[in-house]
PDB file of N, CA, C, O and CB in Angstrom:
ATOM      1  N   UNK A   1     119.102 102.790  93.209  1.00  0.00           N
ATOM      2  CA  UNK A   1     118.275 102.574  92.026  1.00  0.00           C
ATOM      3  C   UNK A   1     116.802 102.435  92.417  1.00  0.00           C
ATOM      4  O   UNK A   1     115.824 102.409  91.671  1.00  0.00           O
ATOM      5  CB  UNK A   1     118.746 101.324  91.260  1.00  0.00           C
ATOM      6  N   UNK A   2     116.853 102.357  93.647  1.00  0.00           N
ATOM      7  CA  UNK A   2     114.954 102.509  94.123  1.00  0.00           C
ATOM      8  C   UNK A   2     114.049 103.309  93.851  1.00  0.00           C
ATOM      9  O   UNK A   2     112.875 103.131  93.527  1.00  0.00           O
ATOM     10  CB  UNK A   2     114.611 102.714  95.347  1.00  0.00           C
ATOM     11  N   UNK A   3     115.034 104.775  94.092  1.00  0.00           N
ATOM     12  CA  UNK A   3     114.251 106.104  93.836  1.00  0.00           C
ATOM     13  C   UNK A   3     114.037 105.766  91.965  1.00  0.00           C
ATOM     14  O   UNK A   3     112.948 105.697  91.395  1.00  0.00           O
ATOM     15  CB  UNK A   3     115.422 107.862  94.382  1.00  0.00           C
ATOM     16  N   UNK A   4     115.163 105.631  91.430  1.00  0.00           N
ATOM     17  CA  UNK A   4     114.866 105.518  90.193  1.00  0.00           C
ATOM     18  C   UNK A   4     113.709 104.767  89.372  1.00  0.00           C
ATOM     19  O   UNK A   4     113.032 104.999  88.371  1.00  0.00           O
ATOM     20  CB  UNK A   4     115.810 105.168  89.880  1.00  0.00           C
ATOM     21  N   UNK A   5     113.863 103.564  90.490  1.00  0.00           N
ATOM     22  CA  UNK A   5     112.669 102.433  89.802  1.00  0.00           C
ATOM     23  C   UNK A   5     111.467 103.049  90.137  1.00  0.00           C
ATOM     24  O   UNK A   5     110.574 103.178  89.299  1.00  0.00           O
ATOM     25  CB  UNK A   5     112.613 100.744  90.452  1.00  0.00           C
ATOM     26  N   UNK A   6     111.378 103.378  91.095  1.00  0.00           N
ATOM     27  CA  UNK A   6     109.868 103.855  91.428  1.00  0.00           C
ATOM     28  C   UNK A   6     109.524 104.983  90.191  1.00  0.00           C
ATOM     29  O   UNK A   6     108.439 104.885  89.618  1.00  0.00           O
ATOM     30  CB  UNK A   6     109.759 104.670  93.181  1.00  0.00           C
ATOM     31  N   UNK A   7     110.373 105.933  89.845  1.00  0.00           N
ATOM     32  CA  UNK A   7     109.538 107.031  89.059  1.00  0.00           C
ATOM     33  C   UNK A   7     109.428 105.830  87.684  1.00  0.00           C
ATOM     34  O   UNK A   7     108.361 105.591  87.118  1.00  0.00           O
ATOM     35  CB  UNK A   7     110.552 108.923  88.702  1.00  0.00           C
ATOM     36  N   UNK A   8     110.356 105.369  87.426  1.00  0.00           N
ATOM     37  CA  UNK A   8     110.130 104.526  85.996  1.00  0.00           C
ATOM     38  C   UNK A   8     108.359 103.836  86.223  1.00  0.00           C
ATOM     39  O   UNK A   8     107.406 104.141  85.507  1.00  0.00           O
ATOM     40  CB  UNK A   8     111.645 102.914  85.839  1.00  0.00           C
ATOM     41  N   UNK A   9     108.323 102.948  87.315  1.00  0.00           N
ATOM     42  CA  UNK A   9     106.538 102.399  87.543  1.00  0.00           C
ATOM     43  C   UNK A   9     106.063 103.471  87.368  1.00  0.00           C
ATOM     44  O   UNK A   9     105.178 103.561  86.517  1.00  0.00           O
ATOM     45  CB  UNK A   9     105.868 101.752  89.035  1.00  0.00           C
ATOM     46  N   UNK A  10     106.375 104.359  87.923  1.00  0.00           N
ATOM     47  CA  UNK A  10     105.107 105.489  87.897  1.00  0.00           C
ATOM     48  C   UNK A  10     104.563 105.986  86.847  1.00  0.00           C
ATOM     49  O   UNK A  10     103.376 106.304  86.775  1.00  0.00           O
ATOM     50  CB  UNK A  10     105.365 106.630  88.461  1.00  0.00           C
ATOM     51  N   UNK A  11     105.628 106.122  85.691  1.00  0.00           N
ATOM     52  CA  UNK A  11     105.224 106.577  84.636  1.00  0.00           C
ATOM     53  C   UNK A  11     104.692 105.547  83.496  1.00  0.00           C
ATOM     54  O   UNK A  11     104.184 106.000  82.470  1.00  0.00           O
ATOM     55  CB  UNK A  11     106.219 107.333  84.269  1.00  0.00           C
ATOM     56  N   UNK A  12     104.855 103.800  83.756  1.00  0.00           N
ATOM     57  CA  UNK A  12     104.591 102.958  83.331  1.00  0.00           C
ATOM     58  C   UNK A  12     103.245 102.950  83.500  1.00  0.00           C
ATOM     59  O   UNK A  12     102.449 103.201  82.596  1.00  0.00           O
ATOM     60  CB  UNK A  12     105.255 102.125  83.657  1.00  0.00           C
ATOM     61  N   UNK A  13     102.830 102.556  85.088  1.00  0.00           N
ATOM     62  CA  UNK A  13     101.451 102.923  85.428  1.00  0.00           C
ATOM     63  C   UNK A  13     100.625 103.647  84.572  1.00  0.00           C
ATOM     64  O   UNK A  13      99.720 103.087  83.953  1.00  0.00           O
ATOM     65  CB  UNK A  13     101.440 103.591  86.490  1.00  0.00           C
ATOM     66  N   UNK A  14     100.923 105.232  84.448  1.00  0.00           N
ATOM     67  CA  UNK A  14     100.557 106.133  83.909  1.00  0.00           C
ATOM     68  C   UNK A  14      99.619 105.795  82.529  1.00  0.00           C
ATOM     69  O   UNK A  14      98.445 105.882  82.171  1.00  0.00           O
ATOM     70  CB  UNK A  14     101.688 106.828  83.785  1.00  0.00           C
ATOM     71  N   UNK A  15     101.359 105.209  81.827  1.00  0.00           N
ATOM     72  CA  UNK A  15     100.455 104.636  80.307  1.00  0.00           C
ATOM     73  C   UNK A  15      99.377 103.612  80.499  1.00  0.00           C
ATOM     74  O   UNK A  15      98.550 103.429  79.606  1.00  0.00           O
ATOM     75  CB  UNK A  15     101.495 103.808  79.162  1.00  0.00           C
ATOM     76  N   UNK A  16      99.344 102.915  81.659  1.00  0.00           N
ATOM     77  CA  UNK A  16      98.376 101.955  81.859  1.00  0.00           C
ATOM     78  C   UNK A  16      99.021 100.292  81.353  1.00  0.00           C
ATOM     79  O   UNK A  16      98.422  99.233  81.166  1.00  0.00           O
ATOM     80  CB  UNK A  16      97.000 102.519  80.948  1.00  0.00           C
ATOM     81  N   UNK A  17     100.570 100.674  81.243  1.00  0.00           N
ATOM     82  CA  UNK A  17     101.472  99.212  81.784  1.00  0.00           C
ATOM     83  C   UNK A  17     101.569  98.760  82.749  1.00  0.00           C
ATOM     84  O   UNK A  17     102.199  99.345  83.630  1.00  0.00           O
ATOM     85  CB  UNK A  17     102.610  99.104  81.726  1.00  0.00           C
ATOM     86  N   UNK A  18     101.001  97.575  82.962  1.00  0.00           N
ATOM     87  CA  UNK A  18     101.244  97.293  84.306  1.00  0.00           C
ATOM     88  C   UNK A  18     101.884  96.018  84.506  1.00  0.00           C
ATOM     89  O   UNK A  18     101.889  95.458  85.602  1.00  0.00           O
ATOM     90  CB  UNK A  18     100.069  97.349  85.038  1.00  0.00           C
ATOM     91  N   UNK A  19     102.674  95.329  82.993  1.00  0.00           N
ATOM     92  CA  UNK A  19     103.362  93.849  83.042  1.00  0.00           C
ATOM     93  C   UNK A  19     105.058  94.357  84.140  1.00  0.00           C
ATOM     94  O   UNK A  19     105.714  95.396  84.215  1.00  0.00           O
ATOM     95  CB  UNK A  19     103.797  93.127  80.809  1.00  0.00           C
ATOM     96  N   UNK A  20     105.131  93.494  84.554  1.00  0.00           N
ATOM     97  CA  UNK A  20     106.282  93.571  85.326  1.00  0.00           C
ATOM     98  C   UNK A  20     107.527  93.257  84.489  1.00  0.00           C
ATOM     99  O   UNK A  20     107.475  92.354  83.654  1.00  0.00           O
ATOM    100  CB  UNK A  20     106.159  92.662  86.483  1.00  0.00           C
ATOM    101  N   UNK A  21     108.800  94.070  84.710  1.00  0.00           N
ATOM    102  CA  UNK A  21     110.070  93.841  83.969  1.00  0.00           C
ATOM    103  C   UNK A  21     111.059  94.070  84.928  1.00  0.00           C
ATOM    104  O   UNK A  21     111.017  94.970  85.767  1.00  0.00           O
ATOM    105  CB  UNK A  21     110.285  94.724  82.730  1.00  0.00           C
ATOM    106  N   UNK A  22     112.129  93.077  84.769  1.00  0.00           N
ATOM    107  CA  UNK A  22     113.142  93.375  85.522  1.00  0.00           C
ATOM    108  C   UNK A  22     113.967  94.579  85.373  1.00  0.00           C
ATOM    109  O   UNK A  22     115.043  93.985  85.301  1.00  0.00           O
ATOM    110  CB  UNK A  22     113.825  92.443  85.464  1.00  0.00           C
ATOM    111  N   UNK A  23     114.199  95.475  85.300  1.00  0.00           N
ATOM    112  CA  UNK A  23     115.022  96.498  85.613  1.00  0.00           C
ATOM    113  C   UNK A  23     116.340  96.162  85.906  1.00  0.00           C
ATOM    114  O   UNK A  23     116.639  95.792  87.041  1.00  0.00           O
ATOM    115  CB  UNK A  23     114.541  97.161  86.578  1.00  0.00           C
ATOM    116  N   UNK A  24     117.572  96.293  84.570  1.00  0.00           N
ATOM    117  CA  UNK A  24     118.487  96.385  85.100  1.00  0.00           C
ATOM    118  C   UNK A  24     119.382  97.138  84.180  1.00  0.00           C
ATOM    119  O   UNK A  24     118.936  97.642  83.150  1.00  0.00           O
ATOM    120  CB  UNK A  24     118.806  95.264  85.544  1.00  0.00           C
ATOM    121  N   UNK A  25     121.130  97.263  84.661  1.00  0.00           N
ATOM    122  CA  UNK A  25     121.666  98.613  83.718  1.00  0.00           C
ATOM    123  C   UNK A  25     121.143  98.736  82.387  1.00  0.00           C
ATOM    124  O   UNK A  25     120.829  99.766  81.791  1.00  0.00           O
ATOM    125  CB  UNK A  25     123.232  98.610  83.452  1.00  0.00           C
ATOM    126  N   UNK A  26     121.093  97.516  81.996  1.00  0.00           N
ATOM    127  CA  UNK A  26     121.127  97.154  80.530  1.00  0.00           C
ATOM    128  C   UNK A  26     119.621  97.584  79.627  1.00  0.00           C
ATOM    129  O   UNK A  26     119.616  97.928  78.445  1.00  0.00           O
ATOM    130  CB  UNK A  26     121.402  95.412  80.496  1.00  0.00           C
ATOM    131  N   UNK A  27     118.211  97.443  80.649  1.00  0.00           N
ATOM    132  CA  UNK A  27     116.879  98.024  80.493  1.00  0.00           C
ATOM    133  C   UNK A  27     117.131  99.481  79.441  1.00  0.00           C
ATOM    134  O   UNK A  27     117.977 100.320  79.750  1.00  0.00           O
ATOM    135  CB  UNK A  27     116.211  98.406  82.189  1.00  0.00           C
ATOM    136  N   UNK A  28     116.120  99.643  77.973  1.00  0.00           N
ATOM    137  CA  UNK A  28     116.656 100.596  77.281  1.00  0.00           C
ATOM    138  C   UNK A  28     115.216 101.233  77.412  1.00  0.00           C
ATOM    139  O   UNK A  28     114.140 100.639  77.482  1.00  0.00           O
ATOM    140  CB  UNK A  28     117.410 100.254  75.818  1.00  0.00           C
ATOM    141  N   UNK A  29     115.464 102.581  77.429  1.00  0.00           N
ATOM    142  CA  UNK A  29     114.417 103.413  77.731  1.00  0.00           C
ATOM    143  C   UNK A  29     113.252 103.310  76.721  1.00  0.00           C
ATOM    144  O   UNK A  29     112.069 103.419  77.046  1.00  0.00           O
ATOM    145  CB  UNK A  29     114.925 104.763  77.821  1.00  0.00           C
ATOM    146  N   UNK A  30     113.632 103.122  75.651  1.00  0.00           N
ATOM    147  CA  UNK A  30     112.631 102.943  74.219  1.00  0.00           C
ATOM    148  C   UNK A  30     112.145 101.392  74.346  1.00  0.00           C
ATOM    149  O   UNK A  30     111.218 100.837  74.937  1.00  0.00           O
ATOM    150  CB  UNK A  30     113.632 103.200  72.483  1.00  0.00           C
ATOM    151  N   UNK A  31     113.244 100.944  73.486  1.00  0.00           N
ATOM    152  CA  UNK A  31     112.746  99.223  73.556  1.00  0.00           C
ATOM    153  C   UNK A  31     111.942  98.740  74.617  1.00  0.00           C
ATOM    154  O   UNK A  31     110.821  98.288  74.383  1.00  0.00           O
ATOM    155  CB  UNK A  31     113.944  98.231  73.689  1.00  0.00           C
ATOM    156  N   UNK A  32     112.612  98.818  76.262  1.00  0.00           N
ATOM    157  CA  UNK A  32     112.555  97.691  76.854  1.00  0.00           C
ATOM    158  C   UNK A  32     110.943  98.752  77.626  1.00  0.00           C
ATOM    159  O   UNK A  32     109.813  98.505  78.047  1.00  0.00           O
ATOM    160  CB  UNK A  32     114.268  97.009  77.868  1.00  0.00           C
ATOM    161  N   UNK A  33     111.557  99.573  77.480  1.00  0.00           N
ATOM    162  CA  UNK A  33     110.220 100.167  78.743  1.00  0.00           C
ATOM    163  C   UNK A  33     109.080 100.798  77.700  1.00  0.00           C
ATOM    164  O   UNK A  33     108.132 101.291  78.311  1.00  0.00           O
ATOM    165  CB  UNK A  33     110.901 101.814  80.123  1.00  0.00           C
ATOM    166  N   UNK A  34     109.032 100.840  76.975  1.00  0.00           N
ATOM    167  CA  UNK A  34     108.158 101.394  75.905  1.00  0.00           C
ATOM    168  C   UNK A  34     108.088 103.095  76.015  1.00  0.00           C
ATOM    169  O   UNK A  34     107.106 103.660  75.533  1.00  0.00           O
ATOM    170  CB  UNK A  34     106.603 100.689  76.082  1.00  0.00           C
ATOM    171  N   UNK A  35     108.758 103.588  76.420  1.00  0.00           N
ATOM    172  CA  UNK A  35     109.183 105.064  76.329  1.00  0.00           C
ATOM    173  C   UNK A  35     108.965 105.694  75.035  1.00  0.00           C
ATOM    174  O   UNK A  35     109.627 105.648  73.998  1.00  0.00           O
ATOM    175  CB  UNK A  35     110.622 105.230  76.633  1.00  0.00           C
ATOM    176  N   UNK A  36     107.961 106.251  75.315  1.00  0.00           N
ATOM    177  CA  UNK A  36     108.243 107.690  73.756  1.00  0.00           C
ATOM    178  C   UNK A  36     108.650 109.328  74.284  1.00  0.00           C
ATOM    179  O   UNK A  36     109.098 109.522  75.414  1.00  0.00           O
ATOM    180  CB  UNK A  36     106.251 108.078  72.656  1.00  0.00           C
ATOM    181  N   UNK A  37     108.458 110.271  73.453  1.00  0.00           N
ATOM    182  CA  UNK A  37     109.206 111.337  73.671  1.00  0.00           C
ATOM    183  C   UNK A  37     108.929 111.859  75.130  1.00  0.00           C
ATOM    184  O   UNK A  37     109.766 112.259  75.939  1.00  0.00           O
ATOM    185  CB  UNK A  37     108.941 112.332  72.606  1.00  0.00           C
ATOM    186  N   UNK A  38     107.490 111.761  75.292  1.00  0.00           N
ATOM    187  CA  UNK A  38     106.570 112.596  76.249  1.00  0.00           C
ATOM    188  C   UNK A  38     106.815 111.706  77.490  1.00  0.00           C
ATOM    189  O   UNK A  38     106.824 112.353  78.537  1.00  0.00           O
ATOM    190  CB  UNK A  38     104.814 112.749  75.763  1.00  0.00           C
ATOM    191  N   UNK A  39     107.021 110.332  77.628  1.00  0.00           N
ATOM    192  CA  UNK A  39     107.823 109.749  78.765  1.00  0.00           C
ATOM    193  C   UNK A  39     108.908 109.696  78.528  1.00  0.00           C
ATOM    194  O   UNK A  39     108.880 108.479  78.712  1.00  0.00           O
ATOM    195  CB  UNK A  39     107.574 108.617  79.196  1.00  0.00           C
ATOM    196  N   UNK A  40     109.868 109.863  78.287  1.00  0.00           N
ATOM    197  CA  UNK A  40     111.209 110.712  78.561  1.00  0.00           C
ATOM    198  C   UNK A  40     110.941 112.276  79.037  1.00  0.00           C
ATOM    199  O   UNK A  40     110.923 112.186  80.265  1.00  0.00           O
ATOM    200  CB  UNK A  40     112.129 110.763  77.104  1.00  0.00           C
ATOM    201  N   UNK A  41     110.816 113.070  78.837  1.00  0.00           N
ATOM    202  CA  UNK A  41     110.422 114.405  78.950  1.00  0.00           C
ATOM    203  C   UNK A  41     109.729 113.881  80.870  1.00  0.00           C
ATOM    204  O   UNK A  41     110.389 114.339  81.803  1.00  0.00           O
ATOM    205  CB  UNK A  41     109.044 115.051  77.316  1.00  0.00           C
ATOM    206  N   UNK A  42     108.918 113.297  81.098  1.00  0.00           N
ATOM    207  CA  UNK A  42     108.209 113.280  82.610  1.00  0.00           C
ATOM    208  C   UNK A  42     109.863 112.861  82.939  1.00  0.00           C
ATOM    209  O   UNK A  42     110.690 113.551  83.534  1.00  0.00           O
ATOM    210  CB  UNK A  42     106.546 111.906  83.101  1.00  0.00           C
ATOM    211  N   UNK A  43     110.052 111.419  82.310  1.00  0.00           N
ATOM    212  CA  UNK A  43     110.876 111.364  83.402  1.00  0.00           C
ATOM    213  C   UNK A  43     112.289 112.163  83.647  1.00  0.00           C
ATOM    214  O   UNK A  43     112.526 112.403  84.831  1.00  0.00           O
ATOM    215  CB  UNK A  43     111.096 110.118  83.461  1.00  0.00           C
ATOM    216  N   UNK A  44     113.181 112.573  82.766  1.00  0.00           N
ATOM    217  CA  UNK A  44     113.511 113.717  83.012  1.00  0.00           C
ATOM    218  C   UNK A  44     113.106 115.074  83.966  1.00  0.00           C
ATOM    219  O   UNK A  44     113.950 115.518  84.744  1.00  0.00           O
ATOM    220  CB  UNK A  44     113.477 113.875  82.105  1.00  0.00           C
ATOM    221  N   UNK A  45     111.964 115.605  83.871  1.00  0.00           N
ATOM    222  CA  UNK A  45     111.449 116.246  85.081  1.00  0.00           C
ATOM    223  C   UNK A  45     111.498 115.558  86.388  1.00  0.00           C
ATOM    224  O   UNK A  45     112.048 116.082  87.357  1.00  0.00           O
ATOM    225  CB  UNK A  45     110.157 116.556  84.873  1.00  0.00           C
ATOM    226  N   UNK A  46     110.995 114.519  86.433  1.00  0.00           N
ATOM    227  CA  UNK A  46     111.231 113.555  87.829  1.00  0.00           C
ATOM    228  C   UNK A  46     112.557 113.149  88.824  1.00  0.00           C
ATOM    229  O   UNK A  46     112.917 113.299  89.991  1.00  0.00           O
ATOM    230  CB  UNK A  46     110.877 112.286  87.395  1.00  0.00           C
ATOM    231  N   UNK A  47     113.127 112.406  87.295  1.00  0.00           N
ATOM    232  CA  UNK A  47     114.517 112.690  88.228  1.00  0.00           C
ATOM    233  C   UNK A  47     115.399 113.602  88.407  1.00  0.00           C
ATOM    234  O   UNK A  47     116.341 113.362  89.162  1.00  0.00           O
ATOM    235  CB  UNK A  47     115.295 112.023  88.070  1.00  0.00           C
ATOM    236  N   UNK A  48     115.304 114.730  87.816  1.00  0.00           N
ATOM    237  CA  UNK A  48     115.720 116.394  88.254  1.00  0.00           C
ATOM    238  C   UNK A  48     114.807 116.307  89.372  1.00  0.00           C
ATOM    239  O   UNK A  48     115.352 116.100  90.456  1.00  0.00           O
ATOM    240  CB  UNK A  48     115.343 117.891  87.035  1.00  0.00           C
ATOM    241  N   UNK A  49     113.523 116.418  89.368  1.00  0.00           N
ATOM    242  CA  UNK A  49     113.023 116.953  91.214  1.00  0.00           C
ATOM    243  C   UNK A  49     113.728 115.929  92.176  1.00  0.00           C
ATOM    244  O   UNK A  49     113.704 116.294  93.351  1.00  0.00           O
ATOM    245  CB  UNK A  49     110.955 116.772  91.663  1.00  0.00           C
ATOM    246  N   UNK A  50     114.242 114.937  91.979  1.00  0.00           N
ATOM    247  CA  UNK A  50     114.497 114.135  93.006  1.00  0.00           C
ATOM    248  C   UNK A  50     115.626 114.012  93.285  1.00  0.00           C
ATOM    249  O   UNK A  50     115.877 114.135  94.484  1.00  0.00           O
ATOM    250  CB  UNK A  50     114.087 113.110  92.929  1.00  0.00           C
ATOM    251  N   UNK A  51     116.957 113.680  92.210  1.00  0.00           N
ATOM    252  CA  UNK A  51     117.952 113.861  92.092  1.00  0.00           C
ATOM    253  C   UNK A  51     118.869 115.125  91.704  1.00  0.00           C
ATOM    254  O   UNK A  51     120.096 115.183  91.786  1.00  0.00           O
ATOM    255  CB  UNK A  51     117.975 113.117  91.598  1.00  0.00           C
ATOM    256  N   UNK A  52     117.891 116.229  91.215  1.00  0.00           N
ATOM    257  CA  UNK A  52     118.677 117.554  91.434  1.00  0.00           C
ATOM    258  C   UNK A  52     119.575 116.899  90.025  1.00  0.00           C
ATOM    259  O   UNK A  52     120.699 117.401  90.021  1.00  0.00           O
ATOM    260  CB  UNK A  52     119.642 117.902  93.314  1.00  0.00           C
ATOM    261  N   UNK A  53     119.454 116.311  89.315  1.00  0.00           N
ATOM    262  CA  UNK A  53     120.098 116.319  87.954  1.00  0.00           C
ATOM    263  C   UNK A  53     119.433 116.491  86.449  1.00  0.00           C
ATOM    264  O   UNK A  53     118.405 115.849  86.231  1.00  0.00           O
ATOM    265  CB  UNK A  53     120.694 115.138  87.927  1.00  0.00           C
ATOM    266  N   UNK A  54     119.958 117.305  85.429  1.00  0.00           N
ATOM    267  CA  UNK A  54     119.175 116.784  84.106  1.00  0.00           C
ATOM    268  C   UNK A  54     119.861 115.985  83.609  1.00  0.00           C
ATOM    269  O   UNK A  54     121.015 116.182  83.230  1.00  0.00           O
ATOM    270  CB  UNK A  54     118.825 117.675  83.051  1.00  0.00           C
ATOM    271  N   UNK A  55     119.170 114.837  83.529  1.00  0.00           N
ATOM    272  CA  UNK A  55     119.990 113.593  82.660  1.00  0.00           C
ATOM    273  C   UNK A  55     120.480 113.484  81.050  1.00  0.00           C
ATOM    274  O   UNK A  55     121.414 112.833  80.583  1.00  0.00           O
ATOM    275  CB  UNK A  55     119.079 112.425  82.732  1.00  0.00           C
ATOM    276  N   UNK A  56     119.328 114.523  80.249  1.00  0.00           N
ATOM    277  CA  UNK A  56     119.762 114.315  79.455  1.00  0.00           C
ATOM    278  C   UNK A  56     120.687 115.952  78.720  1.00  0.00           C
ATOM    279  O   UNK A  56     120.844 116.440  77.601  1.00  0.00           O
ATOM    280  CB  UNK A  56     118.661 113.553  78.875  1.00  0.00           C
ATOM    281  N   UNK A  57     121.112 116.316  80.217  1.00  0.00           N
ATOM    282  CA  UNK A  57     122.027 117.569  79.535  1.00  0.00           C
ATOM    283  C   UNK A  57     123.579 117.804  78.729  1.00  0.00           C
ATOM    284  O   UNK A  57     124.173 118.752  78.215  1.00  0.00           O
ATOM    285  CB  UNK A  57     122.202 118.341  80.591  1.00  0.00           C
ATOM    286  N   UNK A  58     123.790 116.558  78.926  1.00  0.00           N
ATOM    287  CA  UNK A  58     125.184 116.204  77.920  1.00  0.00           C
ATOM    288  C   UNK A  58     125.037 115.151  77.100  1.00  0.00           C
ATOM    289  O   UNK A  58     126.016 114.420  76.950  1.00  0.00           O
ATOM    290  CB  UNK A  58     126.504 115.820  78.678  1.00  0.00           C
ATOM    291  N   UNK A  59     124.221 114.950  76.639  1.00  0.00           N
ATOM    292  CA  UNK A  59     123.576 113.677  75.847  1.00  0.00           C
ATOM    293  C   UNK A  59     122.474 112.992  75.894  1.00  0.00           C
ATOM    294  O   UNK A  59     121.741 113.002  76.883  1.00  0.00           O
ATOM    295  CB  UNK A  59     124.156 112.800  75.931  1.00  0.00           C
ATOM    296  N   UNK A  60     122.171 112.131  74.529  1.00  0.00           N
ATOM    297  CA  UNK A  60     121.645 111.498  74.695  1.00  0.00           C
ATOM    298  C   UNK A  60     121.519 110.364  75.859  1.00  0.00           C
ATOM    299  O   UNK A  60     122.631 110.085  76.308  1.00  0.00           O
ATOM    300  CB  UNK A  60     121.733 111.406  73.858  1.00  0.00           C
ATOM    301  N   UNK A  61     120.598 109.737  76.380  1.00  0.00           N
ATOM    302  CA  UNK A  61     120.443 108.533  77.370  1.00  0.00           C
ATOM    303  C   UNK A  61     118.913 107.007  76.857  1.00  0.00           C
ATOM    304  O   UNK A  61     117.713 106.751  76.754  1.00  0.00           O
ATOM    305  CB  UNK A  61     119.943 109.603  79.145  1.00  0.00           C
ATOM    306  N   UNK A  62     120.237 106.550  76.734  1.00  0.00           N
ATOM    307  CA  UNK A  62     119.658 105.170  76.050  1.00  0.00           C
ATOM    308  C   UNK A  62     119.288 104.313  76.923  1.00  0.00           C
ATOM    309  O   UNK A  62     118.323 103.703  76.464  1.00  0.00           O
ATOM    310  CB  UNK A  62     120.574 104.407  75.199  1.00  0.00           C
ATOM    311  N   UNK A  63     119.632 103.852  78.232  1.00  0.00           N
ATOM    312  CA  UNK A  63     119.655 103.179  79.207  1.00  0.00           C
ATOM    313  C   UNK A  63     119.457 103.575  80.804  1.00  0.00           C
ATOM    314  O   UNK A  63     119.626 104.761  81.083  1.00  0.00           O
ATOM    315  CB  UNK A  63     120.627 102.716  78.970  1.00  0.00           C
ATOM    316  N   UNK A  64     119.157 102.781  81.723  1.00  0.00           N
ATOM    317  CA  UNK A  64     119.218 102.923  82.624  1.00  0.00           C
ATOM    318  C   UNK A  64     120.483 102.851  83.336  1.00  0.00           C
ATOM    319  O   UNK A  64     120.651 103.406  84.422  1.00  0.00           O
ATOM    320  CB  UNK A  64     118.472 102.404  82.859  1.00  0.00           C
ATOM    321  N   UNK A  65     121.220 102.291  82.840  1.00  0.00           N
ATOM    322  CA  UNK A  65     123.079 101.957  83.239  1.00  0.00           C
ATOM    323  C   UNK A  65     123.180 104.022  82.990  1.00  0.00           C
ATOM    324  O   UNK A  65     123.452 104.785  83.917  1.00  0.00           O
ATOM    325  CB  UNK A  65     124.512 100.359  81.344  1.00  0.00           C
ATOM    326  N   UNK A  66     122.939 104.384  81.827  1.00  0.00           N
ATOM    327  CA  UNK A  66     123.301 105.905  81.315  1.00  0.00           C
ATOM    328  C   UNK A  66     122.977 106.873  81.896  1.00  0.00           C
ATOM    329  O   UNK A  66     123.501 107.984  81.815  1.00  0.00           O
ATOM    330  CB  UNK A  66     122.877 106.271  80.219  1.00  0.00           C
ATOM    331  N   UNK A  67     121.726 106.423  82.797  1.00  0.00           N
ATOM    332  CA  UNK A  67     121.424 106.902  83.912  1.00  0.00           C
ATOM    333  C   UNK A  67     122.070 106.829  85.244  1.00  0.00           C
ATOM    334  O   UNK A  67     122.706 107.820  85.604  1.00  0.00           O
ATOM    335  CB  UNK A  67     120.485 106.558  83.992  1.00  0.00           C
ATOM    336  N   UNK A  68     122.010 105.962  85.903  1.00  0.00           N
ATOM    337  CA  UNK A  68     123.004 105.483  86.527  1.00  0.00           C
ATOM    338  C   UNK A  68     124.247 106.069  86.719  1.00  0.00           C
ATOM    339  O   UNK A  68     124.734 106.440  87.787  1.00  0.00           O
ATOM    340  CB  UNK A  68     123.163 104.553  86.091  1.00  0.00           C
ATOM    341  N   UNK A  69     124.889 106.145  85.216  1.00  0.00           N
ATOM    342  CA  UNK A  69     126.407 106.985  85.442  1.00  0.00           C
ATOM    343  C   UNK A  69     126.012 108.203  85.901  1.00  0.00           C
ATOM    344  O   UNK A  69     126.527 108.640  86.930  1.00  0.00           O
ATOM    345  CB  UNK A  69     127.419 107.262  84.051  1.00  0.00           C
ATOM    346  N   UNK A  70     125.134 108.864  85.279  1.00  0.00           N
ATOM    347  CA  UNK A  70     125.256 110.280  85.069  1.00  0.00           C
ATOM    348  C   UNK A  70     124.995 110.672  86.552  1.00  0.00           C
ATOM    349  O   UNK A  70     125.742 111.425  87.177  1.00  0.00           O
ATOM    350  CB  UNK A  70     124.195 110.946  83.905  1.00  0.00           C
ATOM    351  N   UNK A  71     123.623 109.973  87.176  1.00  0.00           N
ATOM    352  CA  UNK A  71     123.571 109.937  88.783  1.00  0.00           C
ATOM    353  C   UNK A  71     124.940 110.037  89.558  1.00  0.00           C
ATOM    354  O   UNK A  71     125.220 110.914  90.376  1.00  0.00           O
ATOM    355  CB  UNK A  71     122.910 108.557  89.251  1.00  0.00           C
ATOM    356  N   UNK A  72     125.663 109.099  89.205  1.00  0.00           N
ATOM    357  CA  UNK A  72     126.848 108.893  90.182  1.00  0.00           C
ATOM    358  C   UNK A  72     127.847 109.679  90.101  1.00  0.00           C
ATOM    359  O   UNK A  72     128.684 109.776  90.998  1.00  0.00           O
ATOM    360  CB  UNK A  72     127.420 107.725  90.118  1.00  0.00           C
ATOM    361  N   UNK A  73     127.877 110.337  89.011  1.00  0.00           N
ATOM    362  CA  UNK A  73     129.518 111.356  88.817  1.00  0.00           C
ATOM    363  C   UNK A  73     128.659 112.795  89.020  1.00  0.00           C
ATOM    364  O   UNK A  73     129.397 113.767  88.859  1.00  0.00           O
ATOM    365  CB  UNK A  73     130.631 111.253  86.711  1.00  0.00           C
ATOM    366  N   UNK A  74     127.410 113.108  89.303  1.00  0.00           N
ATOM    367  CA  UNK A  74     126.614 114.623  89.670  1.00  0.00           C
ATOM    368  C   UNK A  74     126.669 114.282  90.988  1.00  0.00           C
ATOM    369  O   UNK A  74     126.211 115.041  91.842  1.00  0.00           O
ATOM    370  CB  UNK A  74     124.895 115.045  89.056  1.00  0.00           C
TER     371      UNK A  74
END
C-alpha cells in the first residue's frame, strides 16, 4: 500500500492539500480524500503506470480497500 499511498499524496499535494489523513481500507475516494472526476482519472493513470492495472475497468471504485482488491487478484 506504499506505492499506493504515495500516488494518493501526490495528487493531494497537487490540489494544494496538504492536511494529513490516515489512509486506510475504509478511506473513500470522494468523501475522505476530496477526489473529483479529474483526480480519479490521474489517479487511475498512475496506478496503471505503476501497477500495470485499470482499476476502474470492471467497476466502479469507492475505496481504497476496492483498490486494494482489485490490486491483489490482477
Amino acid at each position: 500500500m506504499e506505492k499506493l499511498s504515495q500516488i494518493i499524496w501526490n495528487i493531494r499535494k497537487n490540489k494544494g492539500i496538504s492536511e494529513d489523513i490516515e489512509l486506510t481500507r475504509a478511506t473513500r475516494l470522494r468523501e475522505d480524500l476530496s477526489f473529483d472526476s479529474f483526480d480519479l482519472a490521474e489517479l487511475t493513470v498512475n496506478v496503471e503506470d505503476v501497477f500495470g492495472v485499470d482499476i476502474f475497468e470492471s467497476g466502479i471504485v469507492e475505496t481504497l480497500g476496492d483498490i486494494c482488491d482489485k490490486l491483489s487478484t490482477d
